[in-house]
C-alpha positions in Angstrom: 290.8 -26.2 -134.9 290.0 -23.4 -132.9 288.4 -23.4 -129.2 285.6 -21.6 -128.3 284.8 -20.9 -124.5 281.5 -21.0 -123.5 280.3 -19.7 -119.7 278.1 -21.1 -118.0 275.0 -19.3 -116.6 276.3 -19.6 -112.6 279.5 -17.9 -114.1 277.8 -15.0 -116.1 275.7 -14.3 -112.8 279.0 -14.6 -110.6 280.6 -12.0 -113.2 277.7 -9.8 -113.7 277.4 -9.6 -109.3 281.0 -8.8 -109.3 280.6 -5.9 -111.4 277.6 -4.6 -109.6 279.8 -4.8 -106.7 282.8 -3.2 -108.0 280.2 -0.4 -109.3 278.6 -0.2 -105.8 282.0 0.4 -104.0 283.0 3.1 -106.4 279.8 5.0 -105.7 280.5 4.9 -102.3 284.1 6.0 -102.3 283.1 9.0 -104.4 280.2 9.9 -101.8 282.4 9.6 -99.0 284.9 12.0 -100.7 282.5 14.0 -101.4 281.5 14.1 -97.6 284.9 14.7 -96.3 285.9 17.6 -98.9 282.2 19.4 -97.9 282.9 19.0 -93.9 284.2 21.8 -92.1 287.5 22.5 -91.1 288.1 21.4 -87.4 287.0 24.1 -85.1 290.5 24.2 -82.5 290.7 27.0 -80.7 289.9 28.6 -77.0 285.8 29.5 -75.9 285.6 31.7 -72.4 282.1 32.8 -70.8 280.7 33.5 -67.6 278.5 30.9 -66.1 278.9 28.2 -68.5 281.3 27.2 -71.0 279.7 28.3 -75.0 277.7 25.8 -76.8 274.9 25.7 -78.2 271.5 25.9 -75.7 273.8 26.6 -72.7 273.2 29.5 -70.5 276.8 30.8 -71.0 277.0 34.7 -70.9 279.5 37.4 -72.1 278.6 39.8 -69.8 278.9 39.3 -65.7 277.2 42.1 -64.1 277.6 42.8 -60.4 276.0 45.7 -58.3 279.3 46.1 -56.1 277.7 45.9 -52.3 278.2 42.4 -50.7 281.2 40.5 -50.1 280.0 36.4 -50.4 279.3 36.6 -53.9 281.5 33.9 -56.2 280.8 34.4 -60.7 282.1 31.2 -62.2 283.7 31.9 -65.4 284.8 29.0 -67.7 287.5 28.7 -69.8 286.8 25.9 -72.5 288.7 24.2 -75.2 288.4 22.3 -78.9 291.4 20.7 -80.4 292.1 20.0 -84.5 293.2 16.2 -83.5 293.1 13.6 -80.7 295.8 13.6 -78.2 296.8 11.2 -75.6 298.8 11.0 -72.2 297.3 14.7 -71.2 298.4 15.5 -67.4 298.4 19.2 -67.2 297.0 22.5 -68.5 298.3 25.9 -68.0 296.0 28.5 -68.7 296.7 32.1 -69.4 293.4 34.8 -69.3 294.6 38.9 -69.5 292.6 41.3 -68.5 291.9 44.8 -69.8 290.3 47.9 -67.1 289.0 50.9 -67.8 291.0 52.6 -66.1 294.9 53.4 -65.4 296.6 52.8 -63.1 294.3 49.9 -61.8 292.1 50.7 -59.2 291.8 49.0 -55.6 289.1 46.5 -56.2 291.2 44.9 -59.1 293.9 44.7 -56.7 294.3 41.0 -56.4 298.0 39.7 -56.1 299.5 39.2 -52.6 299.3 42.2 -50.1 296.7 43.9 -52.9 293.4 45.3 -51.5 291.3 42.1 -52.8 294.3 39.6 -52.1 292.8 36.0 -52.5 289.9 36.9 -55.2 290.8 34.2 -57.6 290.5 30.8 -57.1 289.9 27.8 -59.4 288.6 23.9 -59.2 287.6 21.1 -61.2 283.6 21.8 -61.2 281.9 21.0 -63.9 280.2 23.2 -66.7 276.5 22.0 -67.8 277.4 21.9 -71.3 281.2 21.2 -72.1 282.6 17.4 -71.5 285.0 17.4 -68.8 288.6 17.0 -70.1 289.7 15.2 -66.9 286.8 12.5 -66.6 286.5 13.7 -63.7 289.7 13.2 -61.6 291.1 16.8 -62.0 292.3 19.5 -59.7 292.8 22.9 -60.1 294.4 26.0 -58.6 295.3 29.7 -58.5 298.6 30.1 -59.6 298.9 34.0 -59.7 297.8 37.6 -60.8 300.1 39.9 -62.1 299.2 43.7 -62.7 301.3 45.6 -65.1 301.5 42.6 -67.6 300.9 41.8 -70.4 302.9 45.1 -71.2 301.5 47.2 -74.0 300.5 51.1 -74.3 298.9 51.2 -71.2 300.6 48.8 -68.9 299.1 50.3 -65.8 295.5 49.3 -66.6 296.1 45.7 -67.7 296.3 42.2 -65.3 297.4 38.5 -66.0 295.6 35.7 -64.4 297.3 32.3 -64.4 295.7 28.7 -63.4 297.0 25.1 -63.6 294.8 22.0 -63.8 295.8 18.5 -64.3 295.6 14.9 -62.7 298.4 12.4 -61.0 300.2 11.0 -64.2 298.8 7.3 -63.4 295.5 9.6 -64.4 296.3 11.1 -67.8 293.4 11.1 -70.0 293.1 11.2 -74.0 291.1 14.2 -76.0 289.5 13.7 -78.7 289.5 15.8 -81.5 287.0 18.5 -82.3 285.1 17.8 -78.6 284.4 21.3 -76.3 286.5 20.1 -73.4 286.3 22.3 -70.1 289.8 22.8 -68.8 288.6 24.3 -65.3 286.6 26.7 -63.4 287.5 30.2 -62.0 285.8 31.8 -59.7 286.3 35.5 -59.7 285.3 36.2 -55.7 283.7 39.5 -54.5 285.5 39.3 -51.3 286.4 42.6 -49.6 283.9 44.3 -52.2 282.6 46.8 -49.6 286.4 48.2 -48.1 288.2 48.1 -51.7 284.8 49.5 -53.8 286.9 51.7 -56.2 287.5 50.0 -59.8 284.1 47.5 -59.1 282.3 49.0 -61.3 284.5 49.9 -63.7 283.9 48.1 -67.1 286.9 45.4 -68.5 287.5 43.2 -70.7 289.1 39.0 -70.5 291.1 37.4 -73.0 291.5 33.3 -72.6 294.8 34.3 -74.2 296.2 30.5 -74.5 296.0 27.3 -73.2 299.6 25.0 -72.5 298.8 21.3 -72.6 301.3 19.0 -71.6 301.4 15.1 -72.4 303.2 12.0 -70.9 305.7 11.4 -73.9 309.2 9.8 -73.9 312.2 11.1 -73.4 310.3 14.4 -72.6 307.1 15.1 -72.4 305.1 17.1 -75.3 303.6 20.4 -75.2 300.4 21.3 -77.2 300.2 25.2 -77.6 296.4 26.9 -78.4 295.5 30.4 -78.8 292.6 32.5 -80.2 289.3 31.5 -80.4 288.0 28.2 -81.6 285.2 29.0 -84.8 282.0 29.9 -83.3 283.0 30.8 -80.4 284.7 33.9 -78.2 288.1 33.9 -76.3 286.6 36.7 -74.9 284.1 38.1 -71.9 283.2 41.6 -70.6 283.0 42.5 -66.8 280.5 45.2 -65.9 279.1 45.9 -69.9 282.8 46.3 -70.6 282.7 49.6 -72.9 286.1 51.6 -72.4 288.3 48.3 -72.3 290.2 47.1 -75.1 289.9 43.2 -75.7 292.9 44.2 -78.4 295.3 45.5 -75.9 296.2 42.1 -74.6 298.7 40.2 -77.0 299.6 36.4 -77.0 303.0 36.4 -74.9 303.7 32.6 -73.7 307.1 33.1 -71.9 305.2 34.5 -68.3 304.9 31.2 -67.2 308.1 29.9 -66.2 309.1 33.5 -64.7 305.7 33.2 -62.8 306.2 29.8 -61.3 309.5 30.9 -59.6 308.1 33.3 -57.5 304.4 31.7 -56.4 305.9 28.1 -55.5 
C-alpha cells in the first residue's frame, strides 16, 4: 500500500514564508554587492592648503599671498591626511613638506635654519583646522623639528628647502584612525618674523610639497610604521607661496631616509 503525505495548511504557509524569505535575503546580498563593487576606491593619500585643511565648503586656499612689509604676521598652513584602512595604537607622525623657490641660490628671507637670516620662522602646534577631524582627539603636541636648505637634492639643489615636523601624544594617549576620514596631523605656521631686515626672496614665488607622512603605532615587539605619500583623490599635496609661477612643484622627489640623519643633529 503506498503512503501519501499530505501538508497541512500551517505547514504550506510556514514553507511558502520560508521561501519568501530565502528570496528576500538573496535580493539583498546582490544589492549590497552591487553597492560595494559601485563605491569608490578609498581616497588615502596627503591634502596640504593654507588656512584650512581641503574639504569640501572650507575656506582652504592654494595660494598664500603676503605684501612683504611687517614682521607679526603668522599664515597657518595645514597639512591633512586620509588613510585606505583603520589603524590603531597611533602615537606619532613625522611629516615631511619640500619646498621649491624661484630662485638659486636661495635668497635671505627663505633663510630659516639656525644662524639663517629668518632663524625661527617655522613653528608648529596642535590647533585645529575648521573642517578636518582632529587625529589626536585633541591631546596632541606638535613641534619644529628642522629646515634644511640644499635638500631634497635635484638639478637645482641651491633653490630647494626641507621642512620637518613631529606630532604625537604620550603613549597612554594613542588614538585609533579610521579609515577614509580627513584627519589633520598638525598646524604650521610659516612666521613673517624679520620680514623687513631679510626682504630679499619674500616675494619671490615657490612652491610646497606635503611630500609624506611617517605614522608610527604602539605594536609588539616593535612598533609599526605606516608610510603615505602623494596626494589623497580630490585633493592636492601641494600649495603655492606668492602666485608660485617659476617654481617647480616636480623638482621635489619622495626621499624618506632625511629623517633619522635630521634627528641627530636638532636633538
Amino acid at each position: 500500500m503506498s503512503r501519501h503525505t499530505v501538508s497541512s495548511p500551517k505547514v504550506s504557509s510556514l514553507r511558502r514564508a520560508r521561501r519568501a524569505h530565502d528570496a528576500m535575503a538573496a535580493l539583498l546580498v546582490a544589492a549590497l554587492d552591487a553597492c560595494l563593487a559601485a563605491r569608490p576606491a578609498p581616497a588615502a593619500g596627503l591634502s596640504l592648503a593654507w588656512q584650512d585643511c581641503r574639504t569640501a565648503g572650507s575656506v582652504a586656499a592654494n595660494n598664500a599671498a603676503f605684501g612683504c612689509a611687517v614682521d607679526i604676521q603668522e599664515i597657518p598652513l595645514f597639512p591633512s591626511f586620509t588613510l585606505a584602512a583603520a589603524i590603531d595604537s597611533v602615537y606619532s607622525m613625522e611629516l615631511v613638506i619640500d619646498v621649491d623657490v624661484d630662485a638659486d641660490p636661495l635668497p635671505a628671507w627663505w633663510h630659516m635654519e639656525p644662524g639663517g637670516c629668518r632663524a625661527n620662522a617655522w613653528t608648529a602646534d596642535a590647533a585645529l583646522a575648521g573642517s578636518c577631524t582632529d587625529g589626536w582627539n585633541g591631546r596632541g603636541n606638535a613641534a619644529f623639528q628642522g629646515w634644511i636648505p640644499g635638500t631634497p637634492a635635484g638639478a637645482s639643489p641651491g633653490r630647494h628647502a626641507r621642512l620637518l615636523v613631529a606630532a604625537g601624544v604620550l603613549a597612554a594617549d594613542a588614538v585609533h584612525l579610521d579609515a577614509n576620514v580627513p584627519y589633520t596631523a598638525c598646524r604650521v605656521l610659516l612666521r613673517t618674523v624679520n620680514t623687513v631686515a631679510c626682504n630679499d626672496g619674500c616675494a619671490t614665488p615657490a612652491c610646497m610639497v606635503f611630500n609624506s607622512l611617517l605614522i608610527r603605532r604602539l605594536h609588539l615587539p616593535s612598533d609599526e610604521e605606516v608610510f603615505l605619500s602623494g596626494p589623497e583623490v580630490g585633493g592636492s599635496d601641494r600649495v603655492v607661496w606668492q602666485g608660485g609661477v617659476g617654481a617647480d612643484c616636480q623638482a621635489v622627489p619622495v626621499r624618506r631616509t632625511t629623517w633619522g640623519a635630521v634627528k641627530a643633529l636638532y636633538r
